[in-house]
C-alpha positions in Angstrom: 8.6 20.3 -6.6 6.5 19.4 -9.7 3.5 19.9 -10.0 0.5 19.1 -12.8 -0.1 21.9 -14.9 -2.7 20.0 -17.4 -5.5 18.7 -15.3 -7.4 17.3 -17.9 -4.6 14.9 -19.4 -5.1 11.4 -18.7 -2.4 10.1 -15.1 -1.0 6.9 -14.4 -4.4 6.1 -12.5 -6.2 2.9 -13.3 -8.8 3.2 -10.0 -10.8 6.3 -8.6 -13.4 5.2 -6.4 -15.4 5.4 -2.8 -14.7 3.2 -0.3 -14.4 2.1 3.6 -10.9 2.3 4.6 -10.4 -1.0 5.6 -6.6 -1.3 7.3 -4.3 0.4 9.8 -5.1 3.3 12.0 -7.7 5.3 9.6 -9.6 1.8 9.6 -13.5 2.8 9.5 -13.3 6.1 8.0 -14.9 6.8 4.2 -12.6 7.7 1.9 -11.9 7.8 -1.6 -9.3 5.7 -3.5 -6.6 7.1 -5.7 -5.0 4.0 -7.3 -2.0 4.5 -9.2 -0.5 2.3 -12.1 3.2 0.8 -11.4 4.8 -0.9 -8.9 8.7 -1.4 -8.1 7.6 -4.9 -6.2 6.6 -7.9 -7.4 5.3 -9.5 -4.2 4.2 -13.2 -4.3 3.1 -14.6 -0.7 3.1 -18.7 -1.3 -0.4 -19.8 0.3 -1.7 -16.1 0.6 -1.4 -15.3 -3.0 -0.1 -12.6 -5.3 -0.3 -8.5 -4.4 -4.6 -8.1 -4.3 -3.5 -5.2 -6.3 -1.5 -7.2 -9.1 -3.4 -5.2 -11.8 -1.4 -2.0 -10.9 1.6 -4.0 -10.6 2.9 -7.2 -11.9 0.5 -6.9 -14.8 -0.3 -2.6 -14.9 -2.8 -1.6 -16.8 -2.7 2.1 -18.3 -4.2 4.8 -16.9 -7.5 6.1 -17.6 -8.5 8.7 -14.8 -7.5 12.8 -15.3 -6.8 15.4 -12.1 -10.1 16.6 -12.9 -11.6 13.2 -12.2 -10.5 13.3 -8.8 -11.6 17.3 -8.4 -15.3 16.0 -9.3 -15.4 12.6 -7.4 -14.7 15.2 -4.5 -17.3 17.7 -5.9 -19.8 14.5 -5.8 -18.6 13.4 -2.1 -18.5 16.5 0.0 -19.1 14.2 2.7 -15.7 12.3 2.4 -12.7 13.8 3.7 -9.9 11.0 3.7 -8.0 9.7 0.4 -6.1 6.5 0.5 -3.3 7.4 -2.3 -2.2 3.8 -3.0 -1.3 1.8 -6.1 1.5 0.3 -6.9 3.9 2.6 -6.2 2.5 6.2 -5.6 6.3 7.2 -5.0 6.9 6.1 -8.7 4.9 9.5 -9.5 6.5 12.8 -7.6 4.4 15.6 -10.0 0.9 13.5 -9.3 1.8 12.7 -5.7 2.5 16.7 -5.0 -0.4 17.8 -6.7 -2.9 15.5 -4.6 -1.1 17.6 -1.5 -1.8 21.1 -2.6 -5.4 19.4 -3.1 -5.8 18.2 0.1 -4.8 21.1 1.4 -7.1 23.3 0.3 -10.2 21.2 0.9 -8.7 20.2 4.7 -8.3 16.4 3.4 -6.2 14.1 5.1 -4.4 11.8 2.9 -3.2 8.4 4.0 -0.4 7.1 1.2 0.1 3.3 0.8 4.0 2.4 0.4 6.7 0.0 0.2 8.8 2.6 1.5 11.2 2.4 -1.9 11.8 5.8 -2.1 11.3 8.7 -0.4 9.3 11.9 -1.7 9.2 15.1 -0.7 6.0 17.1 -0.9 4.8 20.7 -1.0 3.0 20.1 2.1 4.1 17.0 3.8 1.5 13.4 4.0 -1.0 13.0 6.5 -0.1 9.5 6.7 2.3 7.2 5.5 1.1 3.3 5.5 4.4 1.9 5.3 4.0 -1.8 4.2 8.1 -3.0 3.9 8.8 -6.0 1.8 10.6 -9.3 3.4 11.1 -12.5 2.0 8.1 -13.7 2.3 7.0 -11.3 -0.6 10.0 -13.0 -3.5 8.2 -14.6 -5.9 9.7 -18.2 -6.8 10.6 -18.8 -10.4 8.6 -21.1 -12.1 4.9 -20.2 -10.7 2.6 -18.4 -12.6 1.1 -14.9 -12.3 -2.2 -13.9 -12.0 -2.3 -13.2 -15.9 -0.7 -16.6 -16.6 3.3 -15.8 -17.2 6.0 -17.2 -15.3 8.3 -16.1 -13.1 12.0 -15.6 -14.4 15.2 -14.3 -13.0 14.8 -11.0 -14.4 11.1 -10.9 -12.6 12.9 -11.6 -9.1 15.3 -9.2 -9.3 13.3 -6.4 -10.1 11.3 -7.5 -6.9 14.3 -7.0 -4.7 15.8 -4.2 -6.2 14.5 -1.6 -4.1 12.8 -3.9 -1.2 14.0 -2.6 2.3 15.1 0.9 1.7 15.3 1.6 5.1 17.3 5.2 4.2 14.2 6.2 2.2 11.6 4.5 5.1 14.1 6.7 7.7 14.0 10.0 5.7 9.9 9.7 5.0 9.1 9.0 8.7 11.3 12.2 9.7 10.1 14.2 7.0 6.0 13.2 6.8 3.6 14.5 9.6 2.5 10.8 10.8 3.4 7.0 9.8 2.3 3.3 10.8 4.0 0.4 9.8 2.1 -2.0 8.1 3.8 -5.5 7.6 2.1 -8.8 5.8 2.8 -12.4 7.3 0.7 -15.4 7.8 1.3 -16.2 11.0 3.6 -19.0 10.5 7.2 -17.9 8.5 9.4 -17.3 11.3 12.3 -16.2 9.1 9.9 -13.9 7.9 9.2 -12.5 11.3 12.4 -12.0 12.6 12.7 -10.1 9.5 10.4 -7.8 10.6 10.8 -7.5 14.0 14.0 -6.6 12.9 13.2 -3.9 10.5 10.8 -2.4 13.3 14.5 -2.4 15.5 16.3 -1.0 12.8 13.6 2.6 12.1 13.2 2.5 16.1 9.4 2.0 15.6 7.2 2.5 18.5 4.8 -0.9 19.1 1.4 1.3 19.0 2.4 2.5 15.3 2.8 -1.5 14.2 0.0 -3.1 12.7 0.7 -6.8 11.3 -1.8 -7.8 8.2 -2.6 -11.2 7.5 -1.8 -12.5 4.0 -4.2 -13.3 2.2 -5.5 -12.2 -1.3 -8.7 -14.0 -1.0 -11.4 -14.5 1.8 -10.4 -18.4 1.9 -6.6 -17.4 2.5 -7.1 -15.0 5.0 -9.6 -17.4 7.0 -5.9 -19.1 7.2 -3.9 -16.5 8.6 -6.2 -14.6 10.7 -6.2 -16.8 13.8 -2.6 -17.1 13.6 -1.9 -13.7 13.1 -4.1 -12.6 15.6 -2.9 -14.8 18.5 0.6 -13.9 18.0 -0.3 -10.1 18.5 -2.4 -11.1 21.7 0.5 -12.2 23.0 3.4 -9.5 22.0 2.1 -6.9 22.2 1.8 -4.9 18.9 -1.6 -4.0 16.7 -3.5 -5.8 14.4 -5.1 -4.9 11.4 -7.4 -7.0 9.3 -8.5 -6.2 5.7 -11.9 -6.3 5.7 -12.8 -5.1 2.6 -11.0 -8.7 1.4 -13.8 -10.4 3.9 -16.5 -8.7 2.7 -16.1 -8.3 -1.1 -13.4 -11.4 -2.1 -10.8 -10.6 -4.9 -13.6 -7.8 -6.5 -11.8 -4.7 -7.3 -12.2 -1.5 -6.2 -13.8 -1.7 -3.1 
């Protein structure tokens, strides 16, 4: 497998910061954030907004942050032993991804990686964690809206959306091959096509209940105040987990936290 041989050339990271881990089953814990640049989504969720991460995806800014950047936010943290590799599309960078793994490794941290589960990686020394966050319909953008940066959506934007959405042979092989997983997916409480979607999907990779955590849309505090009770209720009553995003409560749209 790859690895990164310069550690002092700039990566497709646009983010490097400490934070909370605010979702799924590592919720609590202080970790630091990789974010990578990229994305093969374009997710759009009507009333809960565009991707919070749209910076790193429909709109991607370059990367600014080198290996050694991480190697000293770690120097400068001894405390933290969690990362939450996310992005984008970490998967969109095997040599990077890899590296972070021999890293981890040797200092004993556990990383959690964020996916769409578009393709599947294999590591030096497998993920801690995989988030696994699959893409239904509730995530195609419609043409005509705007994004976040003001363009609007065409054809060409929608099909690059669903090009890779619902890999389930590269969710199926990441699972197997990975040391742990959740599955992460976003409604709002409401979309029932969306649902059955997903309820399929969670038939379809045979996923245990206690590793399903649905997430309320919502890029904003105002449009999760929306989906929250919804969300919520529904889980009281079948069964699976929940998993807010606090870090949205708490901070709004502000970036890296």
């Amino acid at each position: 497998m790859k690895r990164i041989t310069d550690y002092n050339k700039v990566l497709p990271i646009n983010e490097l910061y400490t934070a909370v881990q605010a979702e799924g089953s590592r919720a609590g814990y202080a970790t630091i954030v990789v974010r990578t640049v990229g994305c093969t989504h374009r997710c759009w969720f009507g009333e809960g907004g565009w991707c919070d991460a749209w910076a790193n995806s429909i709109h991607p800014e370059k990367g600014k942050y080198t290996f050694q950047d991480i190697i000293n936010i770690y120097d400068l943290n001894p405390h933290i032993k969690e990362m939450m590799l996310t992005g984008g599309s970490p998967t969109m960078h095997p040599a990077l991804v890899n590296e972070l793994t021999h890293f981890a490794h040797e200092r004993g941290i556990f990383i959690t990686m964020e996916t769409e589960g578009s393709h599947f990686l294999e590591t030096d020394f497998p993920i801690n964690l995989l988030s696994i966050s699959p893409k239904f319909s509730n995530s195609i953008p419609h043409t005509g809206i705007s994004t976040p940066a003001g363009d609007i959506v065409d054809e060409k934007m929608v099909k690059q959306h669903n090009k890779f959405r619902l890999n389930y042979d590269a969710m199926s092989k990441s699972i197997v091959y990975h040391s742990n997983y959740h599955l992460k997916p976003v409604w709002d409480g409401e979309d029932q096509e969306a649902l059955s979607e997903i309820l399929n999907c969670i038939r379809v990779l045979d996923v245990p209940q206690d590793k399903v955590y649905f997430m309320p849309a919502g890029d904003t505090r105002e449009a999760l105040l929306n989906s929250y009770p919804k969300v919520m209720n529904w889980i009281r009553d079948n069964g699976y987990k929940f998993t807010g995003r606090p870090h949205i409560i708490a901070f709004d749209d502000q970036r890296e936290v």
